[in-house]
C-alpha positions in Angstrom: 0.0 0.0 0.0 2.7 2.6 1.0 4.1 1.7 -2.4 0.9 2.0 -4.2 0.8 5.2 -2.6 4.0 6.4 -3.5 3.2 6.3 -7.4 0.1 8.0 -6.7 2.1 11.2 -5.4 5.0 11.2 -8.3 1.5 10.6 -10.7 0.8 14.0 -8.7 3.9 15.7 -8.8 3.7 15.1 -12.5 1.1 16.6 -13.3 2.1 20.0 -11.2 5.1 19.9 -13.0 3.2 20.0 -16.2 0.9 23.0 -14.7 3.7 24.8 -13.6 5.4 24.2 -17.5 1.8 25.7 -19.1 1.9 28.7 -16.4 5.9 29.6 -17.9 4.1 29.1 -21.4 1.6 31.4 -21.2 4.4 33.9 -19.1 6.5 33.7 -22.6 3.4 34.1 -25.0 1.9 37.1 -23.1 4.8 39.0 -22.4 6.2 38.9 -26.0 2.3 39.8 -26.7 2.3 42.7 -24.4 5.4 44.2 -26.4 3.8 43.4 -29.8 1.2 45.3 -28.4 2.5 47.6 -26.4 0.4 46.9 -24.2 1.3 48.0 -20.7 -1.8 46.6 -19.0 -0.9 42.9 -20.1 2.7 43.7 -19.3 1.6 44.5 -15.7 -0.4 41.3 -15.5 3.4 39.1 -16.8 4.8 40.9 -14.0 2.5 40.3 -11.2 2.2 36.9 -12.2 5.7 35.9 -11.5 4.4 35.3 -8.2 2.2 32.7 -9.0 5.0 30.9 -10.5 7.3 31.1 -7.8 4.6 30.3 -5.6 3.9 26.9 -7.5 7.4 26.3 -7.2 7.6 26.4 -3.5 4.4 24.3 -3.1 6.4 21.7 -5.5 9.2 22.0 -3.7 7.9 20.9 -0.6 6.1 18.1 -2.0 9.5 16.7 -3.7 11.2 17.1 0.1 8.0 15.6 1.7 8.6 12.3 -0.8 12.0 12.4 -0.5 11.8 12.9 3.1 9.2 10.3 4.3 9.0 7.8 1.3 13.1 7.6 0.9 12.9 6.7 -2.4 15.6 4.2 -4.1 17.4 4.8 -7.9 15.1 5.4 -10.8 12.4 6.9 -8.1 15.2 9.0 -6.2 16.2 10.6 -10.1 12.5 11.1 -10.7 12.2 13.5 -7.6 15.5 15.2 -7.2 15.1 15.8 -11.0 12.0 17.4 -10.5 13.5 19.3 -8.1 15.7 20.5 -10.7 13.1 20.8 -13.5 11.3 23.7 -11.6 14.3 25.7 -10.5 15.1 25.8 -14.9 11.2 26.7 -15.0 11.5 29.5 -12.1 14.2 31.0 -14.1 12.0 30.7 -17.3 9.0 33.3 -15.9 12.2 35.6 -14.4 12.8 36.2 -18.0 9.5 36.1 -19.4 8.6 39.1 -16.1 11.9 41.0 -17.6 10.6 41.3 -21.3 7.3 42.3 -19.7 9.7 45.1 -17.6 11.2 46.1 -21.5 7.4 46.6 -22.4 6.6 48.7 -19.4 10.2 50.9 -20.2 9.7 51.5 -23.8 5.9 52.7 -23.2 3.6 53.0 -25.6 5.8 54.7 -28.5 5.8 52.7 -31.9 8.5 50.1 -32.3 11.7 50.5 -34.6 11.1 48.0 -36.5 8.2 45.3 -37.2 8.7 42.4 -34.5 9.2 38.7 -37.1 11.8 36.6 -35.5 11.4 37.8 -31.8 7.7 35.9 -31.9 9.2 33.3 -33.5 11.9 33.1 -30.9 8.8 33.0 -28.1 7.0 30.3 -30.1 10.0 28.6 -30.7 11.3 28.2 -26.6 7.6 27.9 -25.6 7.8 24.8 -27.3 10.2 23.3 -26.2 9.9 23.6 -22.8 6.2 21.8 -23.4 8.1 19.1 -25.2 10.8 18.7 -22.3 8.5 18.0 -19.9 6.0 15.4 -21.8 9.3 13.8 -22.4 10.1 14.0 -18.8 6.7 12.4 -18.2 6.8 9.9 -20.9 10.5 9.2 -20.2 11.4 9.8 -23.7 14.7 10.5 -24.5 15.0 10.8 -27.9 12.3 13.6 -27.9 14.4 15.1 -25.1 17.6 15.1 -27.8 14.9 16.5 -30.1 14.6 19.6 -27.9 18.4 20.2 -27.0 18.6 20.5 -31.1 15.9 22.8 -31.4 18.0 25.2 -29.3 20.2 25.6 -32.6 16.9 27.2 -34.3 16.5 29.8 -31.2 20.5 30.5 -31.5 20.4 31.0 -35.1 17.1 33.9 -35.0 19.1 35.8 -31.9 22.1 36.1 -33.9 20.1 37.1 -37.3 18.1 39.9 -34.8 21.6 40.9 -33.3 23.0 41.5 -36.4 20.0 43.3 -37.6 19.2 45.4 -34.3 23.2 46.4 -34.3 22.9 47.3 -38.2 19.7 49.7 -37.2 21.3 51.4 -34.5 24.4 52.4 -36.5 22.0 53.7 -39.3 19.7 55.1 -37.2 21.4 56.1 -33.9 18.0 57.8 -32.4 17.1 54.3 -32.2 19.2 53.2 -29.9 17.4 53.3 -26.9 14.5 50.9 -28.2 16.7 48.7 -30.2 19.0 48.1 -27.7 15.5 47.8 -25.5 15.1 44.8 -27.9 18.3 42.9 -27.9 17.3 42.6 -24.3 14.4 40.9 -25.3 15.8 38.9 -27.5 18.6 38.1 -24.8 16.1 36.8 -22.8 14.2 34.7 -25.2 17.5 32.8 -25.8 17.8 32.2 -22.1 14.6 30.9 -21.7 16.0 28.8 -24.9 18.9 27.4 -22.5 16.9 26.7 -19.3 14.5 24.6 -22.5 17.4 22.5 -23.1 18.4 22.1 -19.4 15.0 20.3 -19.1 15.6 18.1 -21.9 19.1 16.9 -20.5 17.5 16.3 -17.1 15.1 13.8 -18.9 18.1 12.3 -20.0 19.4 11.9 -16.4 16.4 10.3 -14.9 15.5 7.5 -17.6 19.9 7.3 -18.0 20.8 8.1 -15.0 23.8 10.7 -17.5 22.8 14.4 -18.1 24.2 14.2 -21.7 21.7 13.0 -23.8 23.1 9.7 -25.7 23.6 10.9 -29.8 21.7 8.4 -32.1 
């Protein structure tokens, strides 16, 4: 029974986990929404909402140190909780970024934008993604859709340095512009950060199925 019971809370801890992914989600999609937008109201909402996260993140945290601490679980079960452990730090950091591009928003105000945002949204949708995918690998205990995920970090990588290049070309053109492009390398800054803390995930899936961070190359 105690066993029995045991699955039943990681089944549990799961599926906060997978809340707590969908709450950074939305953090990413409505902050890069509020700066499409400029809208400061949403930004405001990103911001406040932070809280939420981290307070998910406490209430998961105790419930990995509650298992850990009363069920003292052995190998694959022990990786399973101290990864989660883990897993919502990388998520915590996520919704820290997401709250800082919803801080560019609130700082650049409600004046039109330098140029038309393409491959920041992209970015967003891009490292939104993934860290969905990380985590229903972490709960299917898939590793080669974990591997799948560390590559897509290339695609994120690749769009920062294309919006670098282009943001640095715009402010030597246009030096007025400096302020809100360099406004927007911050964003993008953070977007490839997120990006990172995406492929952290998918190398801690790789650690509880392998018991080895580094995801195995097929």
């Amino acid at each position: 029974m105690a066993r029995e019971q045991f699955h039943i809370q990681l089944a549990r801890l799961e599926q906060e986990l997978l809340r707590m992914g969908a709450m950074v989600e939305e953090q990413i999609a409505r902050a890069v929404k509020s700066l499409a937008d400029r809208d400061l109201t949403l930004a405001l909402d990103v911001i406040e909402g932070d809280d939420e996260v981290d307070a998910l993140e406490m209430e998961i945290e105790r419930h990995c140190l509650t298992l850990l601490a009363l069920q003292q679980p052995m190998a694959g079960d022990l990786r399973t909780v101290s990864t989660a452990l883990k897993i919502i730090t990388d998520l915590e950091r996520m919704a820290d970024h997401a709250a800082d591009i919803a801080k560019i928003t609130r700082d650049i105000g409600g004046e039109p934008l330098v140029k038309p945002l393409v491959d920041i949204p992209r970015m967003a949708t891009v490292a939104a993604y993934m860290v969905r995918s990380a985590l229903n690998a972490y709960v299917a205990r898939d590793v080669e859709m974990a591997m799948l995920v560390i590559k897509m970090d290339d695609e994120v990588d690749h769009l920062y340095r294309q919006i670098f290049d282009e943001l640095l070309d715009l402010m030597r053109e246009r030096p007025e512009t400096v302020f809100q492009a360099s406004h927007l390398l911050f964003v993008a800054n953070n977007l490839e950060r997120i990006a990172d803390h995406a492929t952290n995930l998918g190398e801690w899936v790789s650690y509880v199925v392998t018991g080895q961070r580094k995801v195995p190359t097929v």
